[in-house]
C-alpha positions as CSV (number, residue, x, y, z in Angstrom):
1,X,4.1,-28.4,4.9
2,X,2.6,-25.7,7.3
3,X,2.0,-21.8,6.1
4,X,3.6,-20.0,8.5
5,X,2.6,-16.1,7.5
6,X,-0.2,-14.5,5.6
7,X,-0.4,-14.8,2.3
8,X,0.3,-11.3,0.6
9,X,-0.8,-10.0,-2.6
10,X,1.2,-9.4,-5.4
11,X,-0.4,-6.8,-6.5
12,X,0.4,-4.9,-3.4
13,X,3.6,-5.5,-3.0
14,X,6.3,-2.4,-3.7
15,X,9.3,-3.3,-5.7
16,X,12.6,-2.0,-4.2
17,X,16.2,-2.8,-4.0
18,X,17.1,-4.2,-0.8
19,X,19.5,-6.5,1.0
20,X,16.9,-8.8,1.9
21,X,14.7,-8.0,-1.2
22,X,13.2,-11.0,-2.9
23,X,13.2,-11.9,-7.2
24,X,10.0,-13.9,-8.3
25,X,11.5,-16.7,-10.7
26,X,10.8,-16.0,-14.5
27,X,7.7,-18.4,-16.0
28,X,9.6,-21.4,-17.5
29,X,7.9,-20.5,-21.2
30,X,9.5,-16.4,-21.1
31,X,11.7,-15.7,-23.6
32,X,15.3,-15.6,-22.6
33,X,15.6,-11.7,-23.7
34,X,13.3,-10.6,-21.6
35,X,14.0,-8.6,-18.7
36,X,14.3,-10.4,-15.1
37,X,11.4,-9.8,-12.8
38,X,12.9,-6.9,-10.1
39,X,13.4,-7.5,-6.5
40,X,10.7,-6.9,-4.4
41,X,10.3,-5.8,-0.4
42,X,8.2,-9.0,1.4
43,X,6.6,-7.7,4.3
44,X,7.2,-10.8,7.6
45,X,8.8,-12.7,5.0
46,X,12.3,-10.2,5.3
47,X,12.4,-10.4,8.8
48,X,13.3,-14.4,9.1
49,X,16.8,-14.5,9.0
50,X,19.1,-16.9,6.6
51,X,21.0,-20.1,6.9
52,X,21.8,-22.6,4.0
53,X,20.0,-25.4,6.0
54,X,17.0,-23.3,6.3
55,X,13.5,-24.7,7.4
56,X,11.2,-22.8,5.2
57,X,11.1,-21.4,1.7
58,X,8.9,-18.2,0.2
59,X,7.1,-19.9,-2.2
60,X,5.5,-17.5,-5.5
61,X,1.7,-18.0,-6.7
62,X,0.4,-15.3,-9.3
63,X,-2.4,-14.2,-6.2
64,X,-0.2,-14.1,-3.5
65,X,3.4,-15.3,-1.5
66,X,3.8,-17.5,1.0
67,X,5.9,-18.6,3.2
68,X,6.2,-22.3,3.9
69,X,7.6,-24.6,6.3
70,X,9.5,-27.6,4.4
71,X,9.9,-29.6,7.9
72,X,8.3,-29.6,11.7
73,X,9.3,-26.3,13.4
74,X,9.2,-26.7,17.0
75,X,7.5,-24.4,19.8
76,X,10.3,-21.7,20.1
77,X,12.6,-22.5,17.2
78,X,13.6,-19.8,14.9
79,X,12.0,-19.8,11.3
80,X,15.1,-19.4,8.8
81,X,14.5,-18.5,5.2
82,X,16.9,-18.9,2.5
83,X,18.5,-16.0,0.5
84,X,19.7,-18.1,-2.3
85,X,22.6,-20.5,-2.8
86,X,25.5,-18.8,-2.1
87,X,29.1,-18.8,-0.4
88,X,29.9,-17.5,2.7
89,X,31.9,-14.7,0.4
90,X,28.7,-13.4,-1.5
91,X,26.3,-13.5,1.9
92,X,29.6,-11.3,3.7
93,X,29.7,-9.3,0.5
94,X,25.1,-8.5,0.0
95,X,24.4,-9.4,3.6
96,X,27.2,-8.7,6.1
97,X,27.3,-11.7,7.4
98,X,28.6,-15.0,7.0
99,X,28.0,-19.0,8.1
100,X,31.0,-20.1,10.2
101,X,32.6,-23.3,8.3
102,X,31.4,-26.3,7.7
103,X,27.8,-24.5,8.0
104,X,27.4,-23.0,4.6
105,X,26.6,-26.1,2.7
106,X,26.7,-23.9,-0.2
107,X,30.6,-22.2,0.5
108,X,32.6,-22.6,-1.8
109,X,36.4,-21.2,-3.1
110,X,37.2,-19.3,-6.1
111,X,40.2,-20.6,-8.7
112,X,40.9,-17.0,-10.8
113,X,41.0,-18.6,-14.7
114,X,43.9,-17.2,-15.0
115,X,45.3,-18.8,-12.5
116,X,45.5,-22.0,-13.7
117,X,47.1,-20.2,-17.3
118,X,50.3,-19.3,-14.8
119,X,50.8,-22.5,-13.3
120,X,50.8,-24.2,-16.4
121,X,53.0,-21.0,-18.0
122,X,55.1,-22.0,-14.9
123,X,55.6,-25.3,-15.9
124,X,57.0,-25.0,-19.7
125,X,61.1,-25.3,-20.0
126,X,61.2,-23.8,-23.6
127,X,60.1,-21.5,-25.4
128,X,58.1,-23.4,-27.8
129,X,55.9,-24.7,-24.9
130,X,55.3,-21.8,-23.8
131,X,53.8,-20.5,-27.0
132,X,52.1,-23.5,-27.1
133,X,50.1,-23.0,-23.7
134,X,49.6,-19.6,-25.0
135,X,48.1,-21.0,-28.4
136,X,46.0,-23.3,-26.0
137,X,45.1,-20.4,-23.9
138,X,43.9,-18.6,-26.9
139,X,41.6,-21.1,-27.9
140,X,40.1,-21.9,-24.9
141,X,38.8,-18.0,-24.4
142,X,37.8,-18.1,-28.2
143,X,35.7,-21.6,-27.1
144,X,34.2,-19.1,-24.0
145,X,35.4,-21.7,-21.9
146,X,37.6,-19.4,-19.6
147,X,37.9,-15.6,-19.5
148,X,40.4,-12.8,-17.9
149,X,38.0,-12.1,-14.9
150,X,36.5,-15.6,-15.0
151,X,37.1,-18.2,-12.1
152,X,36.8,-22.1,-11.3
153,X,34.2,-22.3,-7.9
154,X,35.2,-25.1,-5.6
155,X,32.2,-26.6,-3.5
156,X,32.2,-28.7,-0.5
157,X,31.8,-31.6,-2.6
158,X,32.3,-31.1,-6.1
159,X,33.8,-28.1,-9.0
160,X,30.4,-26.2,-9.5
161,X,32.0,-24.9,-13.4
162,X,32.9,-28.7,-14.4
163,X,32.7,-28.3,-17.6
164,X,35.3,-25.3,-17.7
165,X,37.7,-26.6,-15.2
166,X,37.8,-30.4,-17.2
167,X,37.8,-28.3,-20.6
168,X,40.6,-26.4,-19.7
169,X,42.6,-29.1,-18.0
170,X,41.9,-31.2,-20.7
171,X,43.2,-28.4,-23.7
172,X,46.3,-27.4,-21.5
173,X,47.2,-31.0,-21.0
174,X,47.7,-31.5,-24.4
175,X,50.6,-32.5,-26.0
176,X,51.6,-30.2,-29.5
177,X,50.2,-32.9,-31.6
178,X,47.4,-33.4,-30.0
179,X,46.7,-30.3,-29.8
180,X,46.8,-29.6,-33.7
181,X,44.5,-32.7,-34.3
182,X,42.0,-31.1,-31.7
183,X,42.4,-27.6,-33.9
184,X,41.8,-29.4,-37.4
185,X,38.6,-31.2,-35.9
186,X,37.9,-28.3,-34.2
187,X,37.5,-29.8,-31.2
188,X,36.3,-33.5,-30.1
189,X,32.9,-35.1,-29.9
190,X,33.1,-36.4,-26.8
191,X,34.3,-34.0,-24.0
192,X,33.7,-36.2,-21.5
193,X,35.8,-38.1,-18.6
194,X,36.2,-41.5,-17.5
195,X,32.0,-41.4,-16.0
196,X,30.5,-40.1,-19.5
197,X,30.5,-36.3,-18.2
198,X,32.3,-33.9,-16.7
199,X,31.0,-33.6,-13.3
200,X,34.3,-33.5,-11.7
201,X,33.0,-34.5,-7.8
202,X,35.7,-35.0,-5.1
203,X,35.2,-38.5,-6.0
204,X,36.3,-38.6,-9.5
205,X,39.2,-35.7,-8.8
206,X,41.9,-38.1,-7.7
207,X,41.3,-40.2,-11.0
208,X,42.5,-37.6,-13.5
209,X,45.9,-38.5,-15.3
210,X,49.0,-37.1,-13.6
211,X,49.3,-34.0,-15.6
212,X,46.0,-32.5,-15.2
213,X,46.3,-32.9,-11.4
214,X,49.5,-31.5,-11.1
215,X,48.4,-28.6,-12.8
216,X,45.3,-28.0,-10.8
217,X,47.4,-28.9,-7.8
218,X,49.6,-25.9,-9.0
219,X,46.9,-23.7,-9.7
220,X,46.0,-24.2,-6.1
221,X,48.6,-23.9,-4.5
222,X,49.2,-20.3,-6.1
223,X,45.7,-19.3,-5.0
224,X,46.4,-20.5,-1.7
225,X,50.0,-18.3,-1.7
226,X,47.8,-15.5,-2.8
227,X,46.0,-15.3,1.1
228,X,48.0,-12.9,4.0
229,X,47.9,-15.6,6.4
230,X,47.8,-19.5,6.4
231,X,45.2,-22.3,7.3
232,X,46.6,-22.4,10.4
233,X,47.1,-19.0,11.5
234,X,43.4,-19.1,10.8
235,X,42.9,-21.8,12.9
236,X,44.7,-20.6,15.8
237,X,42.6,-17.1,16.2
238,X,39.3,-19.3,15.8
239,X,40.6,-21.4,18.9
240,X,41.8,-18.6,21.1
241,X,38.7,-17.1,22.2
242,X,40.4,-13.9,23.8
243,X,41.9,-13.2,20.4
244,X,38.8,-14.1,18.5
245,X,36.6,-11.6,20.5
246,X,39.0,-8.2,20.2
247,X,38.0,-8.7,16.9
248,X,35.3,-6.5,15.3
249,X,31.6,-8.4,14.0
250,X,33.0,-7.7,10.5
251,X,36.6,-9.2,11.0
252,X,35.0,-12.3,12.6
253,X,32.8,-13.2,9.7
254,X,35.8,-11.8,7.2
255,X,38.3,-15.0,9.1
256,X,35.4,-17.2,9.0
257,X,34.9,-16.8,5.4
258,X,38.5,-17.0,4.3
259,X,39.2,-20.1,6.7
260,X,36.0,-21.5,4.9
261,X,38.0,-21.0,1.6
262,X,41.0,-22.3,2.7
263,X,39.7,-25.5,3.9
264,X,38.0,-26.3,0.8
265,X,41.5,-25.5,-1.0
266,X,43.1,-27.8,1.0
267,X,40.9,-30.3,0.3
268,X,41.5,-30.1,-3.2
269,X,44.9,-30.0,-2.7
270,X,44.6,-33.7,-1.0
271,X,42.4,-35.0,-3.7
272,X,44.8,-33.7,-6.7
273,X,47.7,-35.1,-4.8
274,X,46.2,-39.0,-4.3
């Protein structure tokens, strides 16, 4: 790895709330109460510029910062730092721009919680189901598995909350009895899936039972319904160049990020329907 600026001294260094301002990571050993070490302006370090497949990383010491190359930089090529892991949505949202799709390895698409508590709402014929998915519901917030402003993230590759998504699916897939056994035990000893865990990847997606994929399939489908425009109205402004460039800088990253989005919903949409 090659140092590619001058190291600079904490000490000297003002701290300041910026869109390129930088957090030194907590010591591994600090208490969980305490209070997160502020952002701080990096002189040279703030002017490289972000992409998720970055080529060097600010790296913290308690003398001084540095920033590092983590592969060969050619003669000429630009030095991109990272901001952090995050979808094109957040980097719009604190930077005002965004990676056009598939370039933000990090992108990913948001499932509101409640979502999913609609389709399967959607779903019931009686009234007793109904109360049931509400009884489910219920439980699931009081188990701080979902929340009213909470929401499933979908990655290129794999749900990033796992654990929530498979706990909910898993609760609101449950039949009345079952779902009074799971109340008396409260709750089972082994939430896991077919793998041991519940890491639900695009791999192990299309092998959850029927119901749980129709619900998610649902789920998706309403956040998809949810957009002004469709995938491919998307599509066709990104093709048509003459369309693409009467749009303002912040309407071409706003269609990049929300045809980011949509692709990623689609894709789940293909998995859940396998």
């Amino acid at each position: 790895m090659a140092l590619l600026c001058s190291m600079l001294p904490c000490s000297g260094i003002c701290a300041s709330y910026s869109p390129t301002s930088f957090q030194e990571p907590l010591e591994e050993d600090v208490e969980d109460e305490e209070e997160p070490n502020p952002p701080m302006m990096v002189p040279m370090a703030d002017l490289l510029n972000h992409v998720a497949n970055h080529n060097a990383n600010l790296e913290y010491s308690p003398e001084c910062l540095k920033m590092v190359a983590i592969w060969p930089i050619c003669k000429g090529q630009e030095v991109f730092n990272t901001y952090g892991q995050m979808a094109s949505w957040q980097l719009l949202h604190m930077y005002g721009f965004a990676e056009p799709y598939p370039g933000n390895k990090d992108d990913a698409a948001d499932i509101q919680m409640l979502t999913l508590c609609t389709a399967a709402l959607q779903a019931t014929k009686t009234e007793a189901e109904k109360q049931l998915v509400l009884e489910q519901w219920d439980l699931l917030c009081q188990m701080e598995m979902v929340g009213e402003e909470g929401a499933f993230v979908i990655g290129l590759e794999k749900v990033l909350t796992g654990e929530e998504l498979f706990t909910a699916l898993k609760v609101l897939g449950m039949s009345a009895e079952e779902f009074k056994e799971f109340k008396e035990q409260e709750g089972w000893a082994d939430e896991t899936g077919e793998n041991g865990n519940t890491d639900l990847t695009f791999a192990v997606i299309p092998t959850l039972k029927a119901s749980w994929k129709k619900l998610l399939f649902d789920a998706t489908l309403l956040t998809l319904q949810a957009f002004s425009s469709d995938l491919k109205a998307e599509e066709e402004v990104l093709s048509d160049q003459q369309a693409f460039s009467k749009l303002s800088c912040r309407e071409q990253f706003a269609l990049q990020v929300r045809y980011g989005q949509k692709k990623i919903l689609h894709q789940l949409l293909e998995l859940v329907s396998s």
